[in-house]
Biopython code that builds the backbone (N, CA, C, O; Angstrom):
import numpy as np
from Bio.PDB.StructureBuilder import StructureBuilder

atoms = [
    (1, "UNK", "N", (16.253, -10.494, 1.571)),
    (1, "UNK", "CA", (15.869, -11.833, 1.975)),
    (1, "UNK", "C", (14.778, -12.394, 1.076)),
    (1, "UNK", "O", (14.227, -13.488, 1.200)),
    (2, "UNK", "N", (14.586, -11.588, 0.272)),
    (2, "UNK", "CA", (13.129, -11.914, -0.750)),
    (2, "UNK", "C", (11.742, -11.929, -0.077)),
    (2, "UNK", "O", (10.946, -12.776, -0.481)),
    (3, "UNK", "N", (11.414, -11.202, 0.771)),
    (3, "UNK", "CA", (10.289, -11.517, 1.152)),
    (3, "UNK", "C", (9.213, -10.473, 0.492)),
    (3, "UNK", "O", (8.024, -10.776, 0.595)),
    (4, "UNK", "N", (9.604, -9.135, -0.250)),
    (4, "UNK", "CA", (9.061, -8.555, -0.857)),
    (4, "UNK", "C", (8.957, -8.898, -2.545)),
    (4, "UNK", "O", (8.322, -8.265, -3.389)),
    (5, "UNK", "N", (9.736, -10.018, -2.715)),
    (5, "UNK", "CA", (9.228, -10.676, -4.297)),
    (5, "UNK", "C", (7.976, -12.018, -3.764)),
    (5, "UNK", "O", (7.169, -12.688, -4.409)),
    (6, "UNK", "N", (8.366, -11.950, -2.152)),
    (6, "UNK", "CA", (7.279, -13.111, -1.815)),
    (6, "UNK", "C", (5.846, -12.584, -1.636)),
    (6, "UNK", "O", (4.785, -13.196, -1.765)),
    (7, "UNK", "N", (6.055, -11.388, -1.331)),
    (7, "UNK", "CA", (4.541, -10.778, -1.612)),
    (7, "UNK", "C", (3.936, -10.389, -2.549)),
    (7, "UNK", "O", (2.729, -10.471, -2.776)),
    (8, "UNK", "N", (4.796, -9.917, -3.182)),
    (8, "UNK", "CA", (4.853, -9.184, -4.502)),
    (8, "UNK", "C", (4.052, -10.601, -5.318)),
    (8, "UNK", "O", (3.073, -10.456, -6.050)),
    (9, "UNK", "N", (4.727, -12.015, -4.999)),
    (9, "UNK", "CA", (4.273, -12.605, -6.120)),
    (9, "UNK", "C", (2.581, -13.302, -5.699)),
    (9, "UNK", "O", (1.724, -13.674, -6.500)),
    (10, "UNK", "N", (2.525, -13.302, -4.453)),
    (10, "UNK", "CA", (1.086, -13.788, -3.381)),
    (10, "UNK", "C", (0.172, -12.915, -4.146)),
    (10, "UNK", "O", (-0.869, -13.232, -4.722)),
    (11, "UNK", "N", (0.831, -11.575, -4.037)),
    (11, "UNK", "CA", (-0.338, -10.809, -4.641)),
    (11, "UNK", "C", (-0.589, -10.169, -5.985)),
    (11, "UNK", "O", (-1.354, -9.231, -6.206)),
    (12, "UNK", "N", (0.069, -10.731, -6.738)),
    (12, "UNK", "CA", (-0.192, -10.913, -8.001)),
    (12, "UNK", "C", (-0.567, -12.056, -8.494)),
    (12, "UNK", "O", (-0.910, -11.956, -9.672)),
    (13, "UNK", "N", (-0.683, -13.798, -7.767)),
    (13, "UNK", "CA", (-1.345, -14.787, -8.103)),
    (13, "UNK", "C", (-2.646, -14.879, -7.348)),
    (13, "UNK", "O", (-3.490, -15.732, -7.625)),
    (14, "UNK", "N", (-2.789, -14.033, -6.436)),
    (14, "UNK", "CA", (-4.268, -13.861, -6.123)),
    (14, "UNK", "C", (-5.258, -13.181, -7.133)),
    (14, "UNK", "O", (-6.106, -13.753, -7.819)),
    (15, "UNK", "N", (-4.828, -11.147, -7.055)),
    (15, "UNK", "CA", (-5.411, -10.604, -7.851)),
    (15, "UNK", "C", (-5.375, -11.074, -9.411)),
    (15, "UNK", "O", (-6.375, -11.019, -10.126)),
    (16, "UNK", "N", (-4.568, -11.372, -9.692)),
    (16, "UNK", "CA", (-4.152, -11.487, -11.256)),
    (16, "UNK", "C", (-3.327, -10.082, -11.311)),
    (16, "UNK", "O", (-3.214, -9.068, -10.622)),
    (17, "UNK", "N", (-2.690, -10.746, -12.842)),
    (17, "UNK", "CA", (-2.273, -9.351, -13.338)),
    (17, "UNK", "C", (-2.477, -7.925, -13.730)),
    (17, "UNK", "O", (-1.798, -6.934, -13.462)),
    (18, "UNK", "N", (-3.849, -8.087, -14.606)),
    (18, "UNK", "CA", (-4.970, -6.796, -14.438)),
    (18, "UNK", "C", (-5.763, -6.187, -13.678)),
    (18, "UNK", "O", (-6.759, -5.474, -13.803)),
    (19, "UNK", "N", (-4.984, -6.699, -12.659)),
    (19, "UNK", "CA", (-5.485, -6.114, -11.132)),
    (19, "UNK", "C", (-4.602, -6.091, -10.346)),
    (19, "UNK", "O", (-5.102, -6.331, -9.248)),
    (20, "UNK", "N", (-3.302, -5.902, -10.239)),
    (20, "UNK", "CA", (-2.095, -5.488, -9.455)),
    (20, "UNK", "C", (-2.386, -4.006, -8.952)),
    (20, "UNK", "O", (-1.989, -3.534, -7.887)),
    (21, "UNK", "N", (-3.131, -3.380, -9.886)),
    (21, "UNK", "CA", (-3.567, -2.004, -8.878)),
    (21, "UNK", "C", (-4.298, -1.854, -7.766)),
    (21, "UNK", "O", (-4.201, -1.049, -6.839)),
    (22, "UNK", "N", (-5.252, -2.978, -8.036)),
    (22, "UNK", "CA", (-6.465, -3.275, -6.930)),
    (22, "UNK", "C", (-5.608, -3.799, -5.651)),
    (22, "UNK", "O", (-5.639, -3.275, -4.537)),
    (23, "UNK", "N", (-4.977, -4.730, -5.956)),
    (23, "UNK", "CA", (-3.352, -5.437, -5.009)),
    (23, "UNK", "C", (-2.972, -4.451, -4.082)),
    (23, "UNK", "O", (-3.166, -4.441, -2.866)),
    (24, "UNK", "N", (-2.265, -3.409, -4.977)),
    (24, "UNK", "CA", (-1.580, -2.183, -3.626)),
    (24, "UNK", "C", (-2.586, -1.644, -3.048)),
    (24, "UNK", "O", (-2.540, -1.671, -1.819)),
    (25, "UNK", "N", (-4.094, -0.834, -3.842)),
    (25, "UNK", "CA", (-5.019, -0.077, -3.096)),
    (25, "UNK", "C", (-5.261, -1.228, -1.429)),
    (25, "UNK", "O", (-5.096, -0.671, -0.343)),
    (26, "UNK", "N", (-5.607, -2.620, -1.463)),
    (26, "UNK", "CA", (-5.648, -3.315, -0.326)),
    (26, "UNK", "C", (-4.646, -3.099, 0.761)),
    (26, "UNK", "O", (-4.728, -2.657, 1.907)),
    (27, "UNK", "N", (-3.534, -3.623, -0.084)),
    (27, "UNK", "CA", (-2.215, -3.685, 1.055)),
    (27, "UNK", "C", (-2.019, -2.823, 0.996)),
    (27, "UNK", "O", (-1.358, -2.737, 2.031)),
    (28, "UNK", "N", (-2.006, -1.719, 0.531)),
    (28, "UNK", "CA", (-2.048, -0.323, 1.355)),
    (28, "UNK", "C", (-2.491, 0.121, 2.399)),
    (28, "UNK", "O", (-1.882, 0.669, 3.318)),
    (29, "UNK", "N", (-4.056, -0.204, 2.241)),
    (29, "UNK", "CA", (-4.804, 0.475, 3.323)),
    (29, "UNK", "C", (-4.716, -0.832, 4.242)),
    (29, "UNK", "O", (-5.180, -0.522, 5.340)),
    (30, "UNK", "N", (-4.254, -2.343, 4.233)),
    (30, "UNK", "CA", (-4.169, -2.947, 5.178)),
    (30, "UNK", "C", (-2.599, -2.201, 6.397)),
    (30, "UNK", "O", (-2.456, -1.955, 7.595)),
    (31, "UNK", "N", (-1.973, -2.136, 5.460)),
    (31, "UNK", "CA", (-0.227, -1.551, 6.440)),
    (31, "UNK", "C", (-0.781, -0.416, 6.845)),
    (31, "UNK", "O", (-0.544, -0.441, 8.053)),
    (32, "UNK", "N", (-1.330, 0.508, 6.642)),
    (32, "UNK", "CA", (-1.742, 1.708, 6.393)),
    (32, "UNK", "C", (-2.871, 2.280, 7.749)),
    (32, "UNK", "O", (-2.978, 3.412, 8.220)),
    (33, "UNK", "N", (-3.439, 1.296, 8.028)),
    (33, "UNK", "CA", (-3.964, 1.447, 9.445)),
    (33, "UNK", "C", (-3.085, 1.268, 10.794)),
    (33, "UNK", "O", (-3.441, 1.726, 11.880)),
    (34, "UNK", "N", (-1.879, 0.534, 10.579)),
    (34, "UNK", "CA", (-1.579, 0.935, 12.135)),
    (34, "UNK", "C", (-0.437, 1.528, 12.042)),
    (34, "UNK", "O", (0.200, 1.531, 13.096)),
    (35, "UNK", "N", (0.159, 2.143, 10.962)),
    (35, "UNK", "CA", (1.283, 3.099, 10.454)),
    (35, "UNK", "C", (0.654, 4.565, 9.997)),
    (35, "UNK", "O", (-0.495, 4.821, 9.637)),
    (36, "UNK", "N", (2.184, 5.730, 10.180)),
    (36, "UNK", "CA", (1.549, 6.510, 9.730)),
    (36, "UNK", "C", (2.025, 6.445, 8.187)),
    (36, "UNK", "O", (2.564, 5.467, 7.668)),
    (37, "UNK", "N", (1.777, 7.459, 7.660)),
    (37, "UNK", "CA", (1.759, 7.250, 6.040)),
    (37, "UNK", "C", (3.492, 7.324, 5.256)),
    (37, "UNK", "O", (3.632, 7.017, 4.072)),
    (38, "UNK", "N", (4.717, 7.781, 6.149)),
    (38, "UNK", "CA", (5.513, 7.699, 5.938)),
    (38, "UNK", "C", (6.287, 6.401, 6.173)),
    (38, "UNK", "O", (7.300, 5.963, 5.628)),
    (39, "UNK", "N", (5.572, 5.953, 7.070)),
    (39, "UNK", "CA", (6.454, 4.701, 7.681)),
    (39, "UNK", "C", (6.020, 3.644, 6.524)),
    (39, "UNK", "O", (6.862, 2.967, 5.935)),
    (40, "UNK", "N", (4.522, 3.561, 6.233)),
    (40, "UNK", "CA", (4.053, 2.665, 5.143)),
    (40, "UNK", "C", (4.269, 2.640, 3.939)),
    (40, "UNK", "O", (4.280, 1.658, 3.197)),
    (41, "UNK", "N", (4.583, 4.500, 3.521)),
    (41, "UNK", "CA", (5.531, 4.408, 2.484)),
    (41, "UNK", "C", (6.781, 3.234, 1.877)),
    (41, "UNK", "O", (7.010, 2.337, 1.066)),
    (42, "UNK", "N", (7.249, 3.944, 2.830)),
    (42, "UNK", "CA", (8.687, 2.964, 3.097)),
    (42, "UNK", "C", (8.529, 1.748, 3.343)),
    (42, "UNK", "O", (9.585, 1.126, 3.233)),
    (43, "UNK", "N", (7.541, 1.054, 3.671)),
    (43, "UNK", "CA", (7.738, -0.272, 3.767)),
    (43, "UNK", "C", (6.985, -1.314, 2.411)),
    (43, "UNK", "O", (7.126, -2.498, 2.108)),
    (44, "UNK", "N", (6.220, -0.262, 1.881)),
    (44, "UNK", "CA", (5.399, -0.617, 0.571)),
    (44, "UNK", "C", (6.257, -0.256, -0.457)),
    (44, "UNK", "O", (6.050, -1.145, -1.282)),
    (45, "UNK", "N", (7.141, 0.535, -0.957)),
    (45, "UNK", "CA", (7.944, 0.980, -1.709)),
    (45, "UNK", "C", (8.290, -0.441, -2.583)),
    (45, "UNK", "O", (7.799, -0.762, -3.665)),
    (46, "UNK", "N", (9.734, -1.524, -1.417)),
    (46, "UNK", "CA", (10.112, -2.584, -2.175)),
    (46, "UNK", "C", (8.986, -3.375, -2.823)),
    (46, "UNK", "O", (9.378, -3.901, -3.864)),
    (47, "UNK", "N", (7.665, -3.636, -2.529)),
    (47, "UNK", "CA", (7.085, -4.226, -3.205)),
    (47, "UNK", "C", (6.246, -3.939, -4.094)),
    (47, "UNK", "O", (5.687, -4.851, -4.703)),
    (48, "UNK", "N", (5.902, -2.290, -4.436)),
    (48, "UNK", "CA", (5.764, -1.945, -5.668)),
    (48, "UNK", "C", (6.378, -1.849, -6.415)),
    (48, "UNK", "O", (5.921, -1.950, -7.554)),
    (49, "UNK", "N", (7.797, -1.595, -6.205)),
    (49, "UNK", "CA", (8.693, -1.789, -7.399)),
    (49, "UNK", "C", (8.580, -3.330, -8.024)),
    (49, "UNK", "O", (8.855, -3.579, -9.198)),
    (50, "UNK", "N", (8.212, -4.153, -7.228)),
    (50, "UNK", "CA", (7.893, -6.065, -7.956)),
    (50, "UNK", "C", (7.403, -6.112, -8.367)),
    (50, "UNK", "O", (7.377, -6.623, -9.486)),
    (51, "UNK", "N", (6.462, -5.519, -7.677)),
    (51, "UNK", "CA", (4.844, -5.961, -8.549)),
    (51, "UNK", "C", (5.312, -5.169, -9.925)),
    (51, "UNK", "O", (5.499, -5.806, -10.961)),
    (52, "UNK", "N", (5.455, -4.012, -9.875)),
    (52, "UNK", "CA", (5.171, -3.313, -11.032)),
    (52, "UNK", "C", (6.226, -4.444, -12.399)),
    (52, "UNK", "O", (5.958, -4.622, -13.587)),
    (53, "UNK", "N", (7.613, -5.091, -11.426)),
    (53, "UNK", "CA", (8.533, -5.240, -12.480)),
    (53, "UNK", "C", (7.588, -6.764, -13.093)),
    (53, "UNK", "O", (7.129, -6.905, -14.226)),
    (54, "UNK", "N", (7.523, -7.582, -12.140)),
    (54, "UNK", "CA", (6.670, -8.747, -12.313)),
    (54, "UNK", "C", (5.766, -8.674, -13.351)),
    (54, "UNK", "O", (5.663, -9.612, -14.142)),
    (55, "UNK", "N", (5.148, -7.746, -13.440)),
    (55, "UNK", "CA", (3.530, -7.585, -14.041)),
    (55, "UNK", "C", (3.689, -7.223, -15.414)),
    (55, "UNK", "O", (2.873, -7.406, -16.317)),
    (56, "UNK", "N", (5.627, -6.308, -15.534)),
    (56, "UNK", "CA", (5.502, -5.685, -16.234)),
    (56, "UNK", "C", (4.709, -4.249, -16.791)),
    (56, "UNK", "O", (4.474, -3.999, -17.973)),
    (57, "UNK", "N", (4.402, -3.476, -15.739)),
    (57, "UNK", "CA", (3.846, -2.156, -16.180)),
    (57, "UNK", "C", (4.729, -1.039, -15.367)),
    (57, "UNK", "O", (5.641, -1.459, -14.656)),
    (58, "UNK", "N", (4.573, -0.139, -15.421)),
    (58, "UNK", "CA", (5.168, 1.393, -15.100)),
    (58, "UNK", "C", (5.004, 1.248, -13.665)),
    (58, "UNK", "O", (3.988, 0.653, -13.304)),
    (59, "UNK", "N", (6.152, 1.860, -12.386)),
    (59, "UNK", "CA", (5.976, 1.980, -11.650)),
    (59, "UNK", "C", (5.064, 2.733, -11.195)),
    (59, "UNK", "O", (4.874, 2.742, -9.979)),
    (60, "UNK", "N", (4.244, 3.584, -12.094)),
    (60, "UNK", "CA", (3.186, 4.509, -11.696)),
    (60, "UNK", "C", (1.666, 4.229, -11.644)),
    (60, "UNK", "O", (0.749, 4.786, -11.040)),
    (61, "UNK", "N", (1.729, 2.952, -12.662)),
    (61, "UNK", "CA", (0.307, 2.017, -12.695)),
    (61, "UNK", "C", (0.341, 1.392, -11.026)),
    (61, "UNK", "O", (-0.649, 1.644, -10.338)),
    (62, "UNK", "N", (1.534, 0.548, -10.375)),
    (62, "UNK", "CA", (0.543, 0.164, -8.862)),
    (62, "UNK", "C", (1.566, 1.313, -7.982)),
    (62, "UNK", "O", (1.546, 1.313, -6.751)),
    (63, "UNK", "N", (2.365, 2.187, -8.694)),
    (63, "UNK", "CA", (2.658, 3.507, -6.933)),
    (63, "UNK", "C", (1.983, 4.250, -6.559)),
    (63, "UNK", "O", (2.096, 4.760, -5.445)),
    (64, "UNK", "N", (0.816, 4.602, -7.641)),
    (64, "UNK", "CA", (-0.331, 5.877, -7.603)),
    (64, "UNK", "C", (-1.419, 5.360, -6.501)),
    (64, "UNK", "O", (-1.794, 6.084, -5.578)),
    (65, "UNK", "N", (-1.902, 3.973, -6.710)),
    (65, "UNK", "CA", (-2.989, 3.324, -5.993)),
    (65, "UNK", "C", (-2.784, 3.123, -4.736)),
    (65, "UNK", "O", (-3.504, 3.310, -3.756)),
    (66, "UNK", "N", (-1.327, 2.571, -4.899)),
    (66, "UNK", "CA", (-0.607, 2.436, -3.138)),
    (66, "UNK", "C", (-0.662, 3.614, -2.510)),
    (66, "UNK", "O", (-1.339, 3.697, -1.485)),
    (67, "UNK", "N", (0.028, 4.723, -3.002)),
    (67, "UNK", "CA", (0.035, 5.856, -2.230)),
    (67, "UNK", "C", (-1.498, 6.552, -1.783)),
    (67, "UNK", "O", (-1.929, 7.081, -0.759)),
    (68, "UNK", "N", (-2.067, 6.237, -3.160)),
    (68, "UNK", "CA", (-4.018, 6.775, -2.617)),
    (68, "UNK", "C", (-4.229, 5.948, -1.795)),
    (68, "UNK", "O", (-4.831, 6.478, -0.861)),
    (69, "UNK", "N", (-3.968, 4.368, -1.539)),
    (69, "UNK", "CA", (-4.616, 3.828, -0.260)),
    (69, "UNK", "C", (-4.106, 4.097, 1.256)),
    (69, "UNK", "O", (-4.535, 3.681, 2.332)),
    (70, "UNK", "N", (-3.015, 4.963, 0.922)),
    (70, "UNK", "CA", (-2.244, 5.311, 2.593)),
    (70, "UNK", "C", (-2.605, 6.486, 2.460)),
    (70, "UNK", "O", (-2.489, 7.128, 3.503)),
    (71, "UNK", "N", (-3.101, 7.190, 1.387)),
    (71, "UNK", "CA", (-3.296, 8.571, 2.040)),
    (71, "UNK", "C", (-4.761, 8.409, 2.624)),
    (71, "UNK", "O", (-4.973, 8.862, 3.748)),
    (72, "UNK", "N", (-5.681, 7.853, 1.995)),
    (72, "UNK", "CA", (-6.964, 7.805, 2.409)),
    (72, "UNK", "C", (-7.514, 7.047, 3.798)),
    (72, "UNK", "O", (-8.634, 7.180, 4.292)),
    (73, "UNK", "N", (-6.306, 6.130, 4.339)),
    (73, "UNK", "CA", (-6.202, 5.648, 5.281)),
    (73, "UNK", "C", (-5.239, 6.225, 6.110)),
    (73, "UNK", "O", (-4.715, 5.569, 7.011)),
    (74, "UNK", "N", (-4.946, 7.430, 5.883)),
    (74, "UNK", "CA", (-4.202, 8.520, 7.103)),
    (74, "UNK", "C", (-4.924, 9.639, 6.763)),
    (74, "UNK", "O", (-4.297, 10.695, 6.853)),
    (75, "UNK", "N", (-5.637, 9.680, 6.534)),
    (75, "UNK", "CA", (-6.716, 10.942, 6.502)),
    (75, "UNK", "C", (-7.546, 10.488, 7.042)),
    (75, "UNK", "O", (-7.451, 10.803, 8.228)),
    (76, "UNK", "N", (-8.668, 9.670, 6.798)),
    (76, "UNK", "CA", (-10.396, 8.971, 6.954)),
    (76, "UNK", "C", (-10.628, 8.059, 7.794)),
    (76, "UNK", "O", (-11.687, 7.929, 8.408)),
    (77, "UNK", "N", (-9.803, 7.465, 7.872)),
    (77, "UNK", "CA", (-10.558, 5.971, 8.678)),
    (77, "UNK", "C", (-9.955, 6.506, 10.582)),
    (77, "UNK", "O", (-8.807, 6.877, 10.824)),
    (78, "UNK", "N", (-10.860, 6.414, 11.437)),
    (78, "UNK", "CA", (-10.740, 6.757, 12.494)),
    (78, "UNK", "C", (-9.593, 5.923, 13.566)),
    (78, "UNK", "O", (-9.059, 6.452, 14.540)),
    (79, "UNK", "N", (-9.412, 4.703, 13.172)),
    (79, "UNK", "CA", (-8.853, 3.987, 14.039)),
    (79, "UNK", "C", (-6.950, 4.155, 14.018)),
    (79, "UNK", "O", (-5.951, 3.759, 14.618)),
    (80, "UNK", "N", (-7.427, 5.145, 12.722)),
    (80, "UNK", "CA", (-5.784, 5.389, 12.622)),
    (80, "UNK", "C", (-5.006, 6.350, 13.225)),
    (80, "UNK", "O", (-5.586, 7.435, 13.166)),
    (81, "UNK", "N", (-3.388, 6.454, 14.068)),
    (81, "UNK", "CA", (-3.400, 6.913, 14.613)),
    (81, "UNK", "C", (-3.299, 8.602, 14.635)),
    (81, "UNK", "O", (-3.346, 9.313, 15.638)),
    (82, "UNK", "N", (-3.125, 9.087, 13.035)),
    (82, "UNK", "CA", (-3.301, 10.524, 13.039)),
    (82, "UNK", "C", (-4.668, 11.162, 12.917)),
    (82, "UNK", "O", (-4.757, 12.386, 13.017)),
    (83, "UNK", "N", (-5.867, 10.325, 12.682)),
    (83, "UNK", "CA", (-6.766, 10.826, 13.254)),
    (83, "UNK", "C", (-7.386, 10.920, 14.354)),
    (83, "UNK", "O", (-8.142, 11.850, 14.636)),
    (84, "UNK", "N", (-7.058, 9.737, 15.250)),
    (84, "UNK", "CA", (-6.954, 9.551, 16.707)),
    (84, "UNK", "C", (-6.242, 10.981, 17.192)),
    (84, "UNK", "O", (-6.886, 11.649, 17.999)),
    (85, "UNK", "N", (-5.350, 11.330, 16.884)),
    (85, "UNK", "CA", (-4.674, 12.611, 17.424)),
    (85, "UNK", "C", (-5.068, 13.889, 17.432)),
    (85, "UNK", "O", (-5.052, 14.645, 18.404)),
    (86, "UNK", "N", (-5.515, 14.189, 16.060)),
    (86, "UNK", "CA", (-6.766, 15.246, 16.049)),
    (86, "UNK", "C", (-7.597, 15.377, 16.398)),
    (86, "UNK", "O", (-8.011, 16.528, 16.535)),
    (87, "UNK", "N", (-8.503, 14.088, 16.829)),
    (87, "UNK", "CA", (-9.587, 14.303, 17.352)),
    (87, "UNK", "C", (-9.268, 14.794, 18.937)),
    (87, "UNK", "O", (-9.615, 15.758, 19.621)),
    (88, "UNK", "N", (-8.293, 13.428, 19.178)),
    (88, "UNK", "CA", (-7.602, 14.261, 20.433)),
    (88, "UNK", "C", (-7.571, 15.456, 21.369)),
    (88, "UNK", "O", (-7.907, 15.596, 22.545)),
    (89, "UNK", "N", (-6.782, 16.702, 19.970)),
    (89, "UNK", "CA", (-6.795, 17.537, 20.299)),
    (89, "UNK", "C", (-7.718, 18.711, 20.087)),
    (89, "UNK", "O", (-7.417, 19.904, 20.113)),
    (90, "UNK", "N", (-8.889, 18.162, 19.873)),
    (90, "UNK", "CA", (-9.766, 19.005, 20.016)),
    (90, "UNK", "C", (-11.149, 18.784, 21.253)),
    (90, "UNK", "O", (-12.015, 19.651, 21.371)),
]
sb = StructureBuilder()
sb.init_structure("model")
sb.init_model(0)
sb.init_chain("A")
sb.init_seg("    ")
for serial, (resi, resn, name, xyz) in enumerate(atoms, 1):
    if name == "N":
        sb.init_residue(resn, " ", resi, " ")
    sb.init_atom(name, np.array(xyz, "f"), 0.0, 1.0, " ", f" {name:<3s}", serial, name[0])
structure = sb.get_structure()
């Protein structure tokens, strides 16, 4: 439906282009708080592949940043729900 070239392109005329990495580290850790890290995977996926094609750089310049901002936001930040669970269970 294009809505991931519609983000893809929001957030590459915000950040700019030399900052499409900075782009996913955000929307990462924005999806990334009320998902767990697989689900955000998958839903961040189609729009790193844009950004990256858009921008023109390697899918590994914005997949590395995306994936560090969901891991660090399913590890660290408390409000999320796999740390909610651990704490849980202890």
């Amino acid at each position: 439906s294009g809505g991931a070239e519609q983000v893809a392109r929001t957030l590459v005329d915000r950040f700019g282009e030399r900052n499409a990495h900075w782009a996913m580290v955000c929307i990462a850790f924005l999806v990334g708080l009320p998902l767990f890290f697989e689900v955000g995977f998958v839903l961040l996926v189609p729009i790193a592949f844009t950004v990256a094609r858009r921008v023109g750089v390697s899918i590994l310049m914005v997949g590395l940043p995306m994936v560090a901002g969901l891991s660090v936001v399913h590890a660290l930040v408390p409000p999320h729900p796999a740390a909610m669970l651990a704490v849980q269970a202890y």
